[in-house]
C-alpha positions in Angstrom: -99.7 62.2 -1.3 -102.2 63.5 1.3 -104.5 65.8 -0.4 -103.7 64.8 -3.3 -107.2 64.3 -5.4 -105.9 61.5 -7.4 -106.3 59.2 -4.4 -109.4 57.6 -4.0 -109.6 58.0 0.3 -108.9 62.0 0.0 -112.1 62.3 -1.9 -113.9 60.3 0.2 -112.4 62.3 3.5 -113.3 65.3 1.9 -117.1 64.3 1.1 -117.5 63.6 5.1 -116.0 66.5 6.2 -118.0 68.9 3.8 -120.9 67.2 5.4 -120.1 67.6 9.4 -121.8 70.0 11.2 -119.1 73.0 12.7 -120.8 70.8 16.1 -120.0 67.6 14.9 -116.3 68.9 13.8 -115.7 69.9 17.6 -117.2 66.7 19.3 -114.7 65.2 17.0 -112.2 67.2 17.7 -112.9 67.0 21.5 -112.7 63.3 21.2 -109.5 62.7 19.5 -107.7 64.9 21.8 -108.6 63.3 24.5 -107.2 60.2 23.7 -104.1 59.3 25.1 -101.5 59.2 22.9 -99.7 55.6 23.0 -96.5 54.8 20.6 -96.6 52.7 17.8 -93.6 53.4 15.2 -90.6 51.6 15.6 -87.8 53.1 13.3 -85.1 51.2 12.0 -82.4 52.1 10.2 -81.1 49.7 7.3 -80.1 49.2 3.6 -82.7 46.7 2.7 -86.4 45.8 4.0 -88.5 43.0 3.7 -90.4 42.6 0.4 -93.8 43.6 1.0 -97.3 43.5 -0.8 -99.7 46.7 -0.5 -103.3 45.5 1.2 -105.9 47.7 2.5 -103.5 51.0 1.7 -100.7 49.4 4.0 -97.4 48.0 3.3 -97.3 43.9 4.7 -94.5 42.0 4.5 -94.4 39.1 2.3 -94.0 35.3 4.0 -90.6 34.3 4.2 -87.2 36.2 4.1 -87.0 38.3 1.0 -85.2 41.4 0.7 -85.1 44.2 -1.1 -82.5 47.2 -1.6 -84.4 50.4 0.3 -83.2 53.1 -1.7 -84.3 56.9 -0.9 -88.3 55.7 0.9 -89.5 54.9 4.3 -91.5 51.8 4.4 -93.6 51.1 7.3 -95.1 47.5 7.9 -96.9 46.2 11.1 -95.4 44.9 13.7 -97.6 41.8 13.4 -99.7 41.1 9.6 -102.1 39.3 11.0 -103.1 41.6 14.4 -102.9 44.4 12.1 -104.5 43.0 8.4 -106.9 40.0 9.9 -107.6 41.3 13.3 -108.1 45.2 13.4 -105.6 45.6 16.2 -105.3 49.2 16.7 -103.3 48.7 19.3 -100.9 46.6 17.2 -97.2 48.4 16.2 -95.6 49.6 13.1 -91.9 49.0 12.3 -90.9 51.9 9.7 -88.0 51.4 7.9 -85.5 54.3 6.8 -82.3 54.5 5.0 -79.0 54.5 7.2 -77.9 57.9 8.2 -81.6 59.5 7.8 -81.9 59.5 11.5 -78.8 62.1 12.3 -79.8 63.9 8.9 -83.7 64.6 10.3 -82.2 65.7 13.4 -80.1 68.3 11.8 -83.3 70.0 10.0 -85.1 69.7 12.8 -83.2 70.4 15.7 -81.0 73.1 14.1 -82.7 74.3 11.4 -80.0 72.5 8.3 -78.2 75.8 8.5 -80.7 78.2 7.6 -83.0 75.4 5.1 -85.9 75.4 7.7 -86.8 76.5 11.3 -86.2 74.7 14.1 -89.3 72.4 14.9 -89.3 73.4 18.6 -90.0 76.8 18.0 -93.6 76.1 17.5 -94.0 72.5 18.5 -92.5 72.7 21.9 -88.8 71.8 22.8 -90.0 67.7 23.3 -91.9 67.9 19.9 -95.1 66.4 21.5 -96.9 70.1 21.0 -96.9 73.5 22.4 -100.9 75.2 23.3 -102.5 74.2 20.1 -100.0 73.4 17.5 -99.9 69.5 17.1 -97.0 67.4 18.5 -94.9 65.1 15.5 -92.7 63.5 18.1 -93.8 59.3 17.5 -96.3 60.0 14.7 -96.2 58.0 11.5 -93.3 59.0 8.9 -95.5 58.9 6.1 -98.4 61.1 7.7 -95.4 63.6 8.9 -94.2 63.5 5.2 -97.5 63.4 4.0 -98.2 66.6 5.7 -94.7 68.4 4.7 -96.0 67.9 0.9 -99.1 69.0 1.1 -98.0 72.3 2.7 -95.4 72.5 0.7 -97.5 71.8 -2.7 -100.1 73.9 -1.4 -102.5 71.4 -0.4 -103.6 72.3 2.7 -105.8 75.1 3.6 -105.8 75.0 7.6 -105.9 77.9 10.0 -102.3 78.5 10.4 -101.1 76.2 7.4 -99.7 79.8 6.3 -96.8 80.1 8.9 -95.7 76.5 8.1 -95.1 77.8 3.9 -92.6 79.5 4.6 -91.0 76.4 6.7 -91.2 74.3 4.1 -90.5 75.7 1.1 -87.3 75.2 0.6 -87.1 71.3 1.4 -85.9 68.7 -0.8 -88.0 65.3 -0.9 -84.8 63.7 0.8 -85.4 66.4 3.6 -88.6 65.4 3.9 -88.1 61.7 4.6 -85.1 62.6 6.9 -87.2 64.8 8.8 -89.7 62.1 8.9 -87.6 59.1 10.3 -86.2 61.7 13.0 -89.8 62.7 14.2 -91.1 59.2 14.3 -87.9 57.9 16.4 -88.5 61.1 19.0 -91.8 60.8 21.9 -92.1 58.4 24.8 -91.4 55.7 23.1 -87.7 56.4 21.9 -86.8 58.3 25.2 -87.9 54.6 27.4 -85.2 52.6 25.4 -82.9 55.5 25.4 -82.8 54.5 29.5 -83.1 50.7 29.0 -87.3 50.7 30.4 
């Protein structure tokens, strides 16, 4: 998963990092925020997905109409292969694919806490899930970075500043929790409230 040292991109993140200057690290940081945040995930809830291929460290879906059963993963693809593979969109969508019933399931972790499993997400990333002072919103962001992060943190991966309070948050999730909370985050932001009201 994320930090995981076995993947060839976390070393390579790691080696540019451990060269930035703590200047460099805030113009960076400074930048990124200031960003606007558009949405790009899609989720969709089904019992099979397209067969896909792995390029570049993404899932693309295969020409044609194969299918294949979906079992306990998310699989995000792009919107369009060829904005997002041949032409470097990075304004072009993902569609991320979830098993039926994860949706509601997320939303119980993270809304309610699965009876006493975890905290309630709002507490600390606002009652929207797009971010409260400094701690980051999840609302809209990619299921696998989201499930990417609850791993690491879990696994003990990650080292950040408050990456602490979090341990306690995840410790007792199951990989299925994980994924369920997840597909729920991703559906949330702008994105899922404008079709909510038909925009």
């Amino acid at each position: 998963m994320g930090a995981d040292t076995r993947k060839a991109n976390t070393n390579i993140m790691i080696q540019i990092a451990k060269a930035m200057t703590d200047d460099e690290m805030k113009s960076s940081a400074q930048y990124f925020a200031s960003i606007k945040w558009t949405p790009w995930i899609k989720v969709v809830e089904t019992n099979t997905v397209p067969k896909t291929r792995i390029a570049g460290g993404l899932f693309l879906k295969l020409e044609g109409n194969e299918t294949e059963p979906i079992g306990q993963r998310i699989i995000e693809v792009p919107e369009n292969t060829e904005e997002t593979e041949v032409l470097r969109n990075p304004r072009s969508g993902f569609i991320a694919y979830a098993p039926v019933g994860s949706v509601k399931k997320g939303e119980a972790l993270v809304a309610a806490g699965g009876n006493g499993k975890t905290t309630q997400c709002a507490v600390c990333h606002g009652p929207d899930l797009l971010g409260l002072g400094p701690v980051p919103g999840i609302a809209g962001r990619s299921p696998s970075y989201i499930a990417r992060q609850l791993y690491d943190m879990q696994q003990g991966a990650r080292h950040g500043l408050w990456t602490d309070l979090m341990k306690p948050v995840v410790a007792k999730l199951t990989p299925e929790d994980m994924l369920n909370i997840a597909a729920y985050t991703a559906s949330r932001g702008p994105r899922a409230d404008a079709r909510q009201s038909g925009q």
